[in-house]
C-alpha positions as CSV (number, residue, x, y, z in Angstrom):
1,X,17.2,5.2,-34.0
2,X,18.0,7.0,-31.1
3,X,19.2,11.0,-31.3
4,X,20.5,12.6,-28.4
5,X,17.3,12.3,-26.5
6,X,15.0,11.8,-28.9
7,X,13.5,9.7,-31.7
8,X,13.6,9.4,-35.1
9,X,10.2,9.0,-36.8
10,X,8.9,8.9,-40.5
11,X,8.4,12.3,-41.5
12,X,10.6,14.6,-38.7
13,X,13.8,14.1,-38.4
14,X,13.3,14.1,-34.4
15,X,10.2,13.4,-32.2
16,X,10.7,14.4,-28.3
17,X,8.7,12.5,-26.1
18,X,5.9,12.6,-23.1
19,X,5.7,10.0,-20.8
20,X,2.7,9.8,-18.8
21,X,2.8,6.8,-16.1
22,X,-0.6,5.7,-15.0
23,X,-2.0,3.6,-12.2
24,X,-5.6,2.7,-10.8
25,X,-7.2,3.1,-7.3
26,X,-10.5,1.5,-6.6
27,X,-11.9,-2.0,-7.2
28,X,-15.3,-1.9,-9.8
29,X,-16.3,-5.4,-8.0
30,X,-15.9,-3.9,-4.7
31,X,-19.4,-2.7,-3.6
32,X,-18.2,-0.5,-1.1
33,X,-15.6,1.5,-3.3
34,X,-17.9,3.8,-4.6
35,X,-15.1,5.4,-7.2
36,X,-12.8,3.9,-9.5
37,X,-9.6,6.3,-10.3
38,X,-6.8,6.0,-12.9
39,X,-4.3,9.0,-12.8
40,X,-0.5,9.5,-13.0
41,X,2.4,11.9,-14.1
42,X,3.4,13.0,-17.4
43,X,7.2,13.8,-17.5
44,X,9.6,14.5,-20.5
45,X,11.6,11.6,-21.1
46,X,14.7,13.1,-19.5
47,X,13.5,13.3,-15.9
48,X,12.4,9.8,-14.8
49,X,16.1,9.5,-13.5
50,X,15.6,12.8,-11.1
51,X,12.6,11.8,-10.0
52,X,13.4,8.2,-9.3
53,X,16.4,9.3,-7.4
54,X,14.1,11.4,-5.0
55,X,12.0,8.1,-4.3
56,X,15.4,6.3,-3.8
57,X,16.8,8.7,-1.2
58,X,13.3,8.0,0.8
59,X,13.8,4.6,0.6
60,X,17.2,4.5,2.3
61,X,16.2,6.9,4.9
62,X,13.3,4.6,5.8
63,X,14.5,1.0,4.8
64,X,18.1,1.2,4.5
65,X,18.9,-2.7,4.5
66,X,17.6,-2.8,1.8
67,X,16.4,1.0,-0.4
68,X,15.9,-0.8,-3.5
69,X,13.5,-3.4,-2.1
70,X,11.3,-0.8,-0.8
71,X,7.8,-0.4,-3.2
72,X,6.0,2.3,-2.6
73,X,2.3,1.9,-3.2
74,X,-0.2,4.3,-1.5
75,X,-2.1,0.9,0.1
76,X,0.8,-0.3,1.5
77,X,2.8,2.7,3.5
78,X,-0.6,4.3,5.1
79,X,-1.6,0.8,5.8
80,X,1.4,-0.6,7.3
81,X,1.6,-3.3,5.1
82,X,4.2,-6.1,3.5
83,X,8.0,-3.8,3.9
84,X,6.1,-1.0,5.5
85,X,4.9,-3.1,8.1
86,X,7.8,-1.9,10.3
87,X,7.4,1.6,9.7
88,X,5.4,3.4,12.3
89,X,2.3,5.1,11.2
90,X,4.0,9.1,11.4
91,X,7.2,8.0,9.7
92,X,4.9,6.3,6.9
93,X,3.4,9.7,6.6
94,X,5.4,11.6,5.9
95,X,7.4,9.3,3.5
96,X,4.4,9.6,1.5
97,X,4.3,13.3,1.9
98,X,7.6,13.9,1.3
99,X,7.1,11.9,-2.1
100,X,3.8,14.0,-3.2
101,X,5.9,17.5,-2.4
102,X,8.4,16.2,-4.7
103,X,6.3,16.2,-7.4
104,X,3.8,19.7,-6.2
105,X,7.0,21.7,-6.6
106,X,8.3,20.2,-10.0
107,X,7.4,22.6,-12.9
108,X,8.5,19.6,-15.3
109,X,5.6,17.3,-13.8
110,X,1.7,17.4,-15.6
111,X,-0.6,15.6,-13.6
112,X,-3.8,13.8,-15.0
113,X,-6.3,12.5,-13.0
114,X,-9.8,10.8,-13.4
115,X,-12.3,9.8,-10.8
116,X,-15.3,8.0,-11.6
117,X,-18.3,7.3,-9.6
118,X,-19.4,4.1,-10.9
119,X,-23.0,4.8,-10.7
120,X,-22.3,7.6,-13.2
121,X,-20.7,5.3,-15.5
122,X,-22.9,2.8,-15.4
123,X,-23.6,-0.1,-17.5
124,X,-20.3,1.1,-19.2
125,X,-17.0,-0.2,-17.2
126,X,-15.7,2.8,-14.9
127,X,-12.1,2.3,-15.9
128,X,-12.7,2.4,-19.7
129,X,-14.6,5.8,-19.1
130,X,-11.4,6.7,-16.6
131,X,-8.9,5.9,-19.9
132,X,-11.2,7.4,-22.4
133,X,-10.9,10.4,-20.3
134,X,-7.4,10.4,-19.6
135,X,-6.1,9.2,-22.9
136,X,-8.3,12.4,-24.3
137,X,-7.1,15.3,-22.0
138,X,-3.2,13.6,-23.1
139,X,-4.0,14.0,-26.1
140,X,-5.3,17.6,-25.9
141,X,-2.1,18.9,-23.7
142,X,0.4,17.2,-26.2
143,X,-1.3,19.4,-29.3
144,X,-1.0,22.7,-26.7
145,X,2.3,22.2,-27.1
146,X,2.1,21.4,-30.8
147,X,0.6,25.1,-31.4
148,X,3.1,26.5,-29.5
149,X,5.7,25.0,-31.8
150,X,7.1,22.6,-28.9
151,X,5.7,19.2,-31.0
152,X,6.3,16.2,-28.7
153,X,4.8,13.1,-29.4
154,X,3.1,10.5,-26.1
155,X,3.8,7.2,-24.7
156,X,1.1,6.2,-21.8
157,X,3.0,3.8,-19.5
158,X,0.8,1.4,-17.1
159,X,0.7,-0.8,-14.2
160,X,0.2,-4.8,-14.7
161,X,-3.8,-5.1,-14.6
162,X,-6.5,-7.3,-15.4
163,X,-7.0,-4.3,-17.8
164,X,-4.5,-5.1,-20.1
165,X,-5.9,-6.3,-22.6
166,X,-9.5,-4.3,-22.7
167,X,-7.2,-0.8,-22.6
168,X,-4.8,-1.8,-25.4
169,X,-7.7,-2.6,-27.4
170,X,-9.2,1.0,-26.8
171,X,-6.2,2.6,-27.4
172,X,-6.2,0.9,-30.9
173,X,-9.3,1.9,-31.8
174,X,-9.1,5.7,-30.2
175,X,-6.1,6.2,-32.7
176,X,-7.8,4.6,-35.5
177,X,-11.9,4.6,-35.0
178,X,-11.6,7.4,-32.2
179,X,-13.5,8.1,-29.4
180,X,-16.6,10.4,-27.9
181,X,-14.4,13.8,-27.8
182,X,-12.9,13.2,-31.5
183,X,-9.1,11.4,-32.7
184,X,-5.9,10.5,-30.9
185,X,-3.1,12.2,-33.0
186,X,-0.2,12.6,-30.4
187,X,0.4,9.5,-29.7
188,X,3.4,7.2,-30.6
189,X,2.2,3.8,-30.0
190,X,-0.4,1.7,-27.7
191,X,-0.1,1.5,-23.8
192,X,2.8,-0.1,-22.7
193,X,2.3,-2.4,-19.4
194,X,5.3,-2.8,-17.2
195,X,6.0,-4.4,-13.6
196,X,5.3,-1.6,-10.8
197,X,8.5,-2.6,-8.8
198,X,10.8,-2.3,-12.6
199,X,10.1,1.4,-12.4
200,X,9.6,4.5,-9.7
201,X,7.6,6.2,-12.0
202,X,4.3,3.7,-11.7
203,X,5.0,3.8,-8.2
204,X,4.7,7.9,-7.9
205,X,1.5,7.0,-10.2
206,X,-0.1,4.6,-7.8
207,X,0.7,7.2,-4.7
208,X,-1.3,9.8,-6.9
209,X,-4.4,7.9,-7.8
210,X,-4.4,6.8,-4.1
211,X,-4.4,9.7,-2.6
212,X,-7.2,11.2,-5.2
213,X,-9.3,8.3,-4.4
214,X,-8.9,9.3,-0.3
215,X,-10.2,12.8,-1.5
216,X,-13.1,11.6,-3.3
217,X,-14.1,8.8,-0.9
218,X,-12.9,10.1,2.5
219,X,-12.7,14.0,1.9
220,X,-9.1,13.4,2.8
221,X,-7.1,16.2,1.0
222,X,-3.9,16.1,2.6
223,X,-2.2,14.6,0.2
224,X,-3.9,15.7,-2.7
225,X,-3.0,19.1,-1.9
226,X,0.6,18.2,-1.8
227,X,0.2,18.0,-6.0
228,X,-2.9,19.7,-7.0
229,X,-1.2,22.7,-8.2
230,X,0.2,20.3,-10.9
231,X,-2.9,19.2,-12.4
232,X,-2.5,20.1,-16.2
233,X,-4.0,22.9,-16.7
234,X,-4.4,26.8,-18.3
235,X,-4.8,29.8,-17.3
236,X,-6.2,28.9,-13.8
237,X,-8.9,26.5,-15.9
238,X,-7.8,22.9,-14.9
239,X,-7.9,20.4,-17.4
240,X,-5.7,17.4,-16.2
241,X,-8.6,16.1,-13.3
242,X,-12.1,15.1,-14.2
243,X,-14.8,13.8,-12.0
244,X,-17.8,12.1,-13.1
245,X,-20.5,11.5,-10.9
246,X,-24.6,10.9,-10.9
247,X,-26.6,13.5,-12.5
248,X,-28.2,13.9,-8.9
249,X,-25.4,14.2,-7.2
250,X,-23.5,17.7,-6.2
251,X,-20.2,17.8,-5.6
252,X,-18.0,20.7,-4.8
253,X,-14.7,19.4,-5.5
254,X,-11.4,20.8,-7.2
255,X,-12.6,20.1,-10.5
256,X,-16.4,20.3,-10.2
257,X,-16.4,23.4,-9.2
258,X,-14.8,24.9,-12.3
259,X,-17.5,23.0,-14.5
């Protein structure tokens, strides 16, 4: 049943909600990706509609034949590709820009983030170790706000992939068997998988694990810096971005350097 914004569940009379949209960046067959990344936004379920709006009004400034046709997927608009292909290179830019400030200066958006060099995860598959970790730090913000008597419970939405089926098996067994770090205990259900074009949100989620993967590959930062301030995190200690890499490897990075 649905209350005014919320939902009713066994036990509480009403259960607000999280809703943390994830997408992927990196191919593990690709030799010469040397990171995998899956990261997204986490947004109370009133503000999608805000958000979306902002991606909306970029859309009509750029393609305005036809706004709601537009996709925006990091790949496509800095590579000129499918809709963007008409778009010249600056104007692509700083559509993207413009969408990453949108959600640097929201105090209402949490940020998750997890970059995996696949030699570190190695034999186990990268993205697995990417959702493990994600799915965890979720977890661990939603019981924050549990102690702080703000109890909200988690929904992790995700792009169509040939990870389907492997995540929503993990998923199951994190809030049942649990995983390396402990229990899942704030969530509401399993991963839902929806169609990247149905929703702006997965489309703000693919722009964000695109542009982490140009830090981490490239040492491109302009875009990253755009939302980095909203990386979950507490007291200056961030805990919404996590990179894994070799043992042998040193890396000075946003969140390395606070390990």
């Amino acid at each position: 049943m649905r209350i005014a914004g919320a939902f009713a569940l066994p036990g509480c009379l009403l259960a607000l909600m999280y809703l943390l949209y994830l997408d992927d960046s990196g191919s593990v067959q690709n030799a010469s990706d040397r990171h995998v990344v899956l990261a997204g936004i986490a947004v109370f379920e009133r503000q999608p509609h805000w958000l979306s709006e902002k991606l909306d009004a970029i859309a009509a400034r750029v393609w305005p034949e036809n706004p709601n046709g537009l996709e925006f997927r990091g790949t496509d608009i800095l590579g000129g590709k499918k809709h963007w292909r008409g778009v010249g290179p600056t104007d692509r830019f700083n559509a993207y820009s413009e969408a990453m400030e949108a959600i640097g200066r929201s105090q209402l958006v949490h940020i998750f983030g997890a970059a995996i060099h696949k030699a570190a995860a190695s034999p186990e598959d990268p993205m697995e170790y990417a959702f493990e970790n994600i799915c965890n730090r979720f977890d661990r913000f939603l019981g924050r706000l549990h102690l702080k008597g703000n109890t909200q419970r988690g929904l992790i939405i995700l792009d169509e992939s040939s990870y389907e089926t492997s995540l929503q098996r993990l998923a199951k067994e994190f809030r049942t068997i649990g995983h390396r770090w402990g229990q899942l205990y704030n969530m509401s259900d399993v991963p839902l998988f929806v169609n990247s074009k149905a929703t702006r949100l997965i489309q703000y989620a693919d722009m964000v694990a695109h542009a982490i993967r140009r830090y981490y590959e490239r040492g491109d930062s302009r875009l990253f810096d755009k939302f980095a301030p909203r990386f979950d995190q507490v007291g200056g200690v961030i805990h919404g971005l996590v990179h894994s890499t070799p043992q042998s490897e040193v890396c000075n990075c946003l969140a390395c350097r606070q390990r």
